[in-house]
N, C-alpha and C positions, 0 to 999 in steps of 0.2 A: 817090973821095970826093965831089968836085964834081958827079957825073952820078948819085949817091944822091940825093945834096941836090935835086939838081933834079925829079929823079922825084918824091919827097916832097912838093914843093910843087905839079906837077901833079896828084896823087892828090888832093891837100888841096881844092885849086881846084874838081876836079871833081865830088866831092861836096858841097861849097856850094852849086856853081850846081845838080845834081839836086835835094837838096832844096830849094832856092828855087822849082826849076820844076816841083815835085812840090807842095810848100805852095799857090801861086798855084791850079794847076789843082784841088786838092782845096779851095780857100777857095772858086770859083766854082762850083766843081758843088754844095757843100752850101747855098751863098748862094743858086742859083737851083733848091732841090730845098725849102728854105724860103720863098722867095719864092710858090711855087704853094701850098701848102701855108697858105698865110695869107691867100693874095688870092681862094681858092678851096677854101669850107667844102664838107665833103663833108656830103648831105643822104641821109637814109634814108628811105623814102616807108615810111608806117604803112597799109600798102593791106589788111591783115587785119583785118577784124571777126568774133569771137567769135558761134557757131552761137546759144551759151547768150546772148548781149546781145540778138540779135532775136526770140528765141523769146519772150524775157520781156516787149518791149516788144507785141509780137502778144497776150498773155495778158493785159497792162495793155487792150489795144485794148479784148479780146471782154468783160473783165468792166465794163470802163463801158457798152457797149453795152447789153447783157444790164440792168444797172442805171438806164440811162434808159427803156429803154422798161418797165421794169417802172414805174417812178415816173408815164411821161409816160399810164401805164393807168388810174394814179389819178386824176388830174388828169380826164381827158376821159368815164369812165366814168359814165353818166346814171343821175342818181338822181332817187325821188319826192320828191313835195312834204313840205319838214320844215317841223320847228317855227323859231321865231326863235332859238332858243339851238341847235339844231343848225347853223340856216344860218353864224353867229358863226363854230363850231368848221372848220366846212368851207373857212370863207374864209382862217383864218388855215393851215390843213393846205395850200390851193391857192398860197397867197405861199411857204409854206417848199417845198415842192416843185419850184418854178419856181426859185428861188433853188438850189437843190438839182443840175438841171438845168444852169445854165447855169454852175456851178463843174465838173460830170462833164464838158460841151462843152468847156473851156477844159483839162481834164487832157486829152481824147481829142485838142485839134489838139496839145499839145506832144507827144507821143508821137508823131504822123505829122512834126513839125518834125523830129522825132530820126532817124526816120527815113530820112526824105528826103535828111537832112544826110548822111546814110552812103551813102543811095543816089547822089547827085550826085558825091560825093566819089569813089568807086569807077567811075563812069562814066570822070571825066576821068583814072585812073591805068590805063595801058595794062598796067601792069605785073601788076594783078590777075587772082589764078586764076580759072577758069572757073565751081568751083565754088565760089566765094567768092563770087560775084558774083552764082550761081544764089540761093541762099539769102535775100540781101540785098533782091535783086529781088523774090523770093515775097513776102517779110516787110511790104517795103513796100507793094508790090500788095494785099496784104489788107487794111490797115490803110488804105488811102485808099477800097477798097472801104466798108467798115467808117464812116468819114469821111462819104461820100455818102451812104450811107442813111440816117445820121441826121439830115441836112439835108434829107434831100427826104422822109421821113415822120416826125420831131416837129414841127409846124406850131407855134411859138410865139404867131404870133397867131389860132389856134384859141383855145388857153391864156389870154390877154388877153379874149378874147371871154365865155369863158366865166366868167371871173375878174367881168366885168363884169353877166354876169345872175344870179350869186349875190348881188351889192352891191343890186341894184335888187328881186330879190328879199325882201331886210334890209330896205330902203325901205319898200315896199308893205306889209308885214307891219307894221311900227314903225307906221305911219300909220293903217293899219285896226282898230288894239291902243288906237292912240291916239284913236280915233274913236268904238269903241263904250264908254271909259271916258266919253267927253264925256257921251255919249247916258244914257247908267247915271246919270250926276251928274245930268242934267236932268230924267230922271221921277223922281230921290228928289225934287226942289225940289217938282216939280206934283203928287206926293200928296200933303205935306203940307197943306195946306190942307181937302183932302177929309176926313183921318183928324182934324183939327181942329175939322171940322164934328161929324163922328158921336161925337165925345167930350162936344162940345156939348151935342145931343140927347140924349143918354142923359142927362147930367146934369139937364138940364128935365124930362125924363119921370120920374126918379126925386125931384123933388120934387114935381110932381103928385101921384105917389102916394101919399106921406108926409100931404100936406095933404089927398087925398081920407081917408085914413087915420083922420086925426087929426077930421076932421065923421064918421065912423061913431061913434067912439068918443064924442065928443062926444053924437049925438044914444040911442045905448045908453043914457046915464045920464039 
């Protein structure tokens, strides 16, 4: 009976301390399986860009392209000598055009900013496909091509130049409109006098004749 009881209480004992020494080691493993898990966020690199997002910003590129140089043909294309109300119309066409211009310049650099942004980005992630990277490259490479030629042939201060001999042309015309008006005013002044004369004379002479007139009729009777 006594070596029951005894047994009993080592079985008892021994399962205690297991699970004591079974709880400690699963508190520490879960403790330090959290601890990484909180002191070290997992990050996922976004290293894909979509064929269809660089295709689109290439198509934004080529229609502003296509769009300034059609405007920038207006602007510089030489016309004959107008009137003063044409020159007006032309001057105000040459401001809204330029103005026109440089809001297309400022869409075409954010679309090489976007980009570049994708290009750079993809450079530094080692982890990007080969063909991902092919595409991106192209996309960007045309678009900065694209970029450069419109910087080294839309000439804005061509545009300013010629902005300025249409004004001076307004000038000269206003001036010479206002000069033979002068002129027109001064020979009406200096006929008058002449056509004041000959209204004169006629009326002298038509009383001569009255009064030669009136000694005929006189000496008749």
């Amino acid at each position: 009976m006594r070596r029951t009881f005894h047994k009993t209480i080592l079985f008892s004992s021994l399962c205690c301390l297991s699970f004591y020494t079974g709880s400690q080691i699963v508190g520490e493993t879960k403790a330090s399986f959290s601890s990484q898990i909180s002191t070290k966020p997992i990050t996922v690199a976004a290293a894909f860009v979509f064929p269809a997002t660089i295709e689109k910003l290439n198509k934004q590129a080529e229609i502003l392209e296509k769009q300034m140089f059609g405007n920038y043909e207006l602007i510089v294309v030489s016309a004959p000598k107008q009137s003063l109300q044409k020159l007006h119309d032309r001057l105000t066409e040459m401001t809204e055009i330029e103005q026109r211009l440089h809001q297309q310049l400022n869409s075409l650099q954010l679309v090489y900013d976007e980009l570049s942004s994708y290009h750079n980005r993809l450079q530094d992630q080692k982890t990007t496909g080969n063909q991902t990277f092919s595409y991106v490259r192209e996309g960007f490479q045309n678009v900065e091509r694209i970029k450069k030629k419109v910087h080294e042939e839309i000439d804005f201060q061509k545009i300013s130049v010629m902005h300025s001999s249409v004004m001076l042309q307004i000038k000269e015309l206003e001036e010479k409109e206002k000069g033979s008006g002068d002129d027109l005013q001064g020979h009406g002044v200096a006929e008058n006098p002449v056509s004041n004369k000959e209204t004169e004379k006629n009326s002298n002479m038509d009383k001569q004749v009255k009064e030669i007139d009136k000694e005929n009729i006189a000496n008749s009777k």
